[in-house]
C-alpha positions as CSV (number, residue, x, y, z in Angstrom):
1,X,-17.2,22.6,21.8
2,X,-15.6,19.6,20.2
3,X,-15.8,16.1,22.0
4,X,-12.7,14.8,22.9
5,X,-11.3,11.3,22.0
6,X,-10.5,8.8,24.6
7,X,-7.5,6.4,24.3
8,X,-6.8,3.4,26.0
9,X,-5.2,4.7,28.7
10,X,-7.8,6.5,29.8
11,X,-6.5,10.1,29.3
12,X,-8.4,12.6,27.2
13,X,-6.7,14.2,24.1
14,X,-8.2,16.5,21.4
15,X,-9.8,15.7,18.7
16,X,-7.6,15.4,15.3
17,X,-8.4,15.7,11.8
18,X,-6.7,15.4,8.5
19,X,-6.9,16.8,5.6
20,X,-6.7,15.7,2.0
21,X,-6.7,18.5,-0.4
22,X,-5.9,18.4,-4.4
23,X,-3.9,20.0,-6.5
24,X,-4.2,23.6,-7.5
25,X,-4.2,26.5,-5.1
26,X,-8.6,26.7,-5.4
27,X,-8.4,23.5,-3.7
28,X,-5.1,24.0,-1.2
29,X,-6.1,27.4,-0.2
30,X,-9.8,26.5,1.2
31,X,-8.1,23.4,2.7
32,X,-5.3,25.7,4.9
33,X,-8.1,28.0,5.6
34,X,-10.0,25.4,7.2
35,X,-6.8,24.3,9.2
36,X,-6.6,27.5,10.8
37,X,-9.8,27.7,11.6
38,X,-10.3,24.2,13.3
39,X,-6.6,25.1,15.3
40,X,-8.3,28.0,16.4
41,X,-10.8,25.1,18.3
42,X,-8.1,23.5,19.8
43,X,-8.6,21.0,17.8
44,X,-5.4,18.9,16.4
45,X,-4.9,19.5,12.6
46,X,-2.3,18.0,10.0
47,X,-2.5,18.3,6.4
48,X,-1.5,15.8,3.6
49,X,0.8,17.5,1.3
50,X,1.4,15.6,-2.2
51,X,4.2,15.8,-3.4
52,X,6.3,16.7,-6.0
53,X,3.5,19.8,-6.3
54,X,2.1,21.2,-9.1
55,X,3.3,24.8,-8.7
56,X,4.9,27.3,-7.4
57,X,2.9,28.4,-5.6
58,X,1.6,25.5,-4.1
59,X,5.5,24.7,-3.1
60,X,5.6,28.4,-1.2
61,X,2.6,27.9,0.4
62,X,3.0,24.4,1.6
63,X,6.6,25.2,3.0
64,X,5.0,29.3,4.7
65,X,3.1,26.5,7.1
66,X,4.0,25.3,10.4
67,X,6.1,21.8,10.0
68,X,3.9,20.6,12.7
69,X,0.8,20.7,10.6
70,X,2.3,19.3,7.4
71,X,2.3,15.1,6.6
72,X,4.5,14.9,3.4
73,X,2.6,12.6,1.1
74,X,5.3,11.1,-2.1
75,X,2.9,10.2,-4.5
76,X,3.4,7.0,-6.2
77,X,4.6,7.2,-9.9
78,X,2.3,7.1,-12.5
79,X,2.7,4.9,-15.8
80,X,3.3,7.5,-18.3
81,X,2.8,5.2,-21.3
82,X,-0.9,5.7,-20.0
83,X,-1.4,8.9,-20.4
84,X,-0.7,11.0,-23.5
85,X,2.3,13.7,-23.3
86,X,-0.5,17.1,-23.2
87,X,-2.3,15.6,-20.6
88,X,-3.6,18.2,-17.7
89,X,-1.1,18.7,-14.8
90,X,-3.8,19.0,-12.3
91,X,-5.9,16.2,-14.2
92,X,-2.7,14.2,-13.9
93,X,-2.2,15.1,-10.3
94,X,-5.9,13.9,-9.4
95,X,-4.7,11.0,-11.0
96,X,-1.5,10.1,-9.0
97,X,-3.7,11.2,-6.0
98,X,-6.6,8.2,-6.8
99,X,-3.5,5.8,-7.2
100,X,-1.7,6.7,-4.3
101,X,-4.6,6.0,-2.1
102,X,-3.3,3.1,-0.6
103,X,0.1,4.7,1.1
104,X,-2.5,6.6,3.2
105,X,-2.8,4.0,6.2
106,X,0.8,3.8,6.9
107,X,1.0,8.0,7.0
108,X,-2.3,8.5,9.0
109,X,-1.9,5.9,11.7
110,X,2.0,6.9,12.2
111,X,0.6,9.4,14.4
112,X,-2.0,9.9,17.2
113,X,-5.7,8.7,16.2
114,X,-7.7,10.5,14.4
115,X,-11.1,11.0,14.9
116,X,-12.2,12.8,11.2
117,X,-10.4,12.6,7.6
118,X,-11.3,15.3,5.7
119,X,-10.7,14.0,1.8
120,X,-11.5,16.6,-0.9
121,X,-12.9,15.2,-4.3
122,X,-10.0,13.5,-6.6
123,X,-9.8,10.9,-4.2
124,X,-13.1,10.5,-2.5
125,X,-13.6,7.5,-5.6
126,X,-11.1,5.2,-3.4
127,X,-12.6,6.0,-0.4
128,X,-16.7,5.4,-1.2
129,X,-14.8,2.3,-3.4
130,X,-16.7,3.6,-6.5
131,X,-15.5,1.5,-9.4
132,X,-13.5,2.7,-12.3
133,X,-13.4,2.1,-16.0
């Protein structure tokens, strides 16, 4: 059974998590999957949703889930001079992911605390502060 996080105040609340998938359905799809699963433990779930999205599909799926589980997450524009015109969309999305970062405080703390981030790979670099080139 989960532990549960204690506020200030004293009174018990359940544990909450977020998570920080990329783009492309093989990495959204896992990420939703693991939402329901940790809801099904009662325990508190929201899920970072970059946006613009990449596809489609991505765009149906984000909007089939509850609003209560969804934190939008505008990513911040990337310089388009610096990458060339047939770069990747995903590759590009990992990108604007790793750069947008930093807007992350503000969204996460805007709500109740959170007791685990769960960050899948394109961004995990900001987080472990691994240099890059």
């Amino acid at each position: 059974m989960p532990s549960k996080s204690q506020p200030i105040s004293g009174e018990l609340c359940p544990p909450r998590v977020i998570l920080i998938p990329s783009a492309g359905m093989g990495h959204l799809v896992p990420f939703v999957r693991l939402a329901a699963a940790l809801s099904a433990r009662r325990i508190a779930v929201s899920l970072l949703a970059a946006h613009p999205t990449i596809s489609q599909a991505e765009s149906r799926l984000i909007s089939s889930l509850p609003p209560s589980l969804v934190i939008d997450f505008p990513l911040a524009p990337l310089d388009p001079s610096l990458f060339p015109p047939s770069s990747d969309p995903f590759l590009l999305r990992m990108e604007a992911l790793r750069h947008s970062a930093h807007l992350l405080p503000p969204l996460i703390s805007a709500s109740a605390p959170v007791s685990s981030i769960i960050v899948d790979i394109s961004i995990a670099s900001n987080f472990l502060q691994v240099p890059t080139p």
